[in-house]
N, C-alpha and C positions, 0 to 999 in steps of 0.2 A: 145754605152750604151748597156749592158748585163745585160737580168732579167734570172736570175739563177733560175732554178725549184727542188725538189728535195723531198723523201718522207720516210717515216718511220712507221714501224711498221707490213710490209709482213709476216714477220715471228712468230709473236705471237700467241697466243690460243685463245687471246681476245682482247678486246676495238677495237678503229677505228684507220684507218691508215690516216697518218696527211701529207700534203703535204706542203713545205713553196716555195712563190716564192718573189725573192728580187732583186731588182735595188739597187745598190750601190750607195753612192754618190760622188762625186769629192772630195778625199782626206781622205773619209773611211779609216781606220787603219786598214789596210788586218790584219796586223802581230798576230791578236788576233785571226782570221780564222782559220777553221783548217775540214778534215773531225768533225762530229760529235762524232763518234763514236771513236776517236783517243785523243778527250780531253772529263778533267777529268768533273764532275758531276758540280766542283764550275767553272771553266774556261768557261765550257757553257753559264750556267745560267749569267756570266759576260758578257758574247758575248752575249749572248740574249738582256740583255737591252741595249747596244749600238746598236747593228741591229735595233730594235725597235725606237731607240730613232733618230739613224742619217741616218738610209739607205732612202734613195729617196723615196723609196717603197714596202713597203712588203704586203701579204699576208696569208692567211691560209686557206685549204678546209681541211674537215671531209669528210670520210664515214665510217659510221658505220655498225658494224657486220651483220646487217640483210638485208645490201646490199651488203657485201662482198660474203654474203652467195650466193645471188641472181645473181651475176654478173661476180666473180668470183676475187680473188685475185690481178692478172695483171691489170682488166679494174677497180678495184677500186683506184687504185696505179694514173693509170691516170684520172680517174675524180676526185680524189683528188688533182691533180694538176690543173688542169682545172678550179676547185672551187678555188685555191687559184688562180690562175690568174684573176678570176673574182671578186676577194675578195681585189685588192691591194687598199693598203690607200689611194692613190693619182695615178690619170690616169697616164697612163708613155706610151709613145711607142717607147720601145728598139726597139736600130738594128737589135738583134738577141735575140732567146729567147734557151738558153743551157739546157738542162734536162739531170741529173745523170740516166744510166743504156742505152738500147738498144732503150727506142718508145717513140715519143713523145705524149702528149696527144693530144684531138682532139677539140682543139681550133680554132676557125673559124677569122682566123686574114692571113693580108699579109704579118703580120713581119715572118722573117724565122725561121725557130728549130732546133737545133742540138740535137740527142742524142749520148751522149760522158758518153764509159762506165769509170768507175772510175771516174766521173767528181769532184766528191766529192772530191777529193783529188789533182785537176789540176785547177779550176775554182773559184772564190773568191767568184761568186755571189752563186754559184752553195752549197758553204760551209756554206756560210750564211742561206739559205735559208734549208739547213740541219741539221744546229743547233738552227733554229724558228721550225721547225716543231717536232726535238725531244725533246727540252726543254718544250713546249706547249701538246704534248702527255704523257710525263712524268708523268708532273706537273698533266695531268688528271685522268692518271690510279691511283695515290698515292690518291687523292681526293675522287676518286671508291672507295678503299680499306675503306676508312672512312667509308663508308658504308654497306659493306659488306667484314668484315675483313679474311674469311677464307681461301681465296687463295694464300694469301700473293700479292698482289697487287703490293704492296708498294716495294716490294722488285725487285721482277724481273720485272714488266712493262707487264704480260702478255705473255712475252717469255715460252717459252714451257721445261721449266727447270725441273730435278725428281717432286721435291716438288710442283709445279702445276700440275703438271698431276696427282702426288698422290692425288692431293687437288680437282683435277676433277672426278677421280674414286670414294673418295671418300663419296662428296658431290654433284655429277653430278654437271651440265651447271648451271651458272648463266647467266643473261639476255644481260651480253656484251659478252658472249663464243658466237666464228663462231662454228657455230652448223656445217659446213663443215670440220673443221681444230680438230675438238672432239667426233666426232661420233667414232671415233676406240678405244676411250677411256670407255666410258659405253656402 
């Protein structure tokens, strides 16, 4: 049994970075997996509610901007992982616990940890648990945007695209901008 770790949203201007971690269950239909960021917007959001509905176990950690700020990008990556392992629906104790990219987080368990770069694209649980965490950050930064619609939220997710950064020059930071990842902008 493999709990797949995996996270999203390093790269943005803003909101929080979402980490999903998932045990798969016996007979899970891999074939709808996929890295995240390799299927499209509606194949996701499909895959989300089957993860949801039939994986053994998942989770989800937040941390938001004003710890990113503090802690700094990498270690929010992993205590976002960390929170979703402490977040899963139903206790599980995998054989191993895989995480996408080079470290694992700093969870205090016997089970063991892979970090396996590209995992996203070799590991099932590892894909699952990449398409809960970017369907689930998505869905939040569009939800932001409803409330403060100048950035275009809704559009890019926060990524650091011309038209956000124009929309940071100029209307400086809003309250989910990493005040670390915008300062070179105003």
């Amino acid at each position: 049994m493999i709990c797949g770790m995996d996270e999203v949203g390093r790269g943005p201007l803003a909101g929080p970075v979402v980490a999903g971690a998932v045990v798969l269950s016996p007979g899970f239909p891999v074939e709808i997996l996929a890295d995240s960021k390799k299927l499209s917007e509606k194949k996701r959001n499909s895959a989300y509610e089957v993860i949801v509905q039939k994986a053994l176990s998942w989770g989800t950690g937040w941390v938001w901007p004003e710890e990113i700020d503090q802690i700094n990008i990498l270690q929010a990556s992993l205590l976002a992982m960390k929170r979703a392992w402490l977040s899963m629906t139903v206790p599980v104790k995998p054989d191993i616990i895989m995480v996408d990219g080079l470290y694992t987080p700093p969870i205090e368990t016997d089970i063991p940890m892979q970090a396996i770069v590209k995992g996203d694209d070799k590991v099932h649980e590892i894909m699952a648990a990449s398409i809960l965490a970017k369907v689930l950050r998505d869905r939040w930064m569009v939800d932001y945007s409803k409330q403060d619609d100048r950035y275009g939220f809704e559009k890019h997710k926060g990524y650091p695209t011309k038209a956000h950064r124009e929309a940071v020059i100029k209307y400086g930071m809003c309250p989910i901008h990493r005040r670390s990842f915008c300062s070179s902008l105003v």
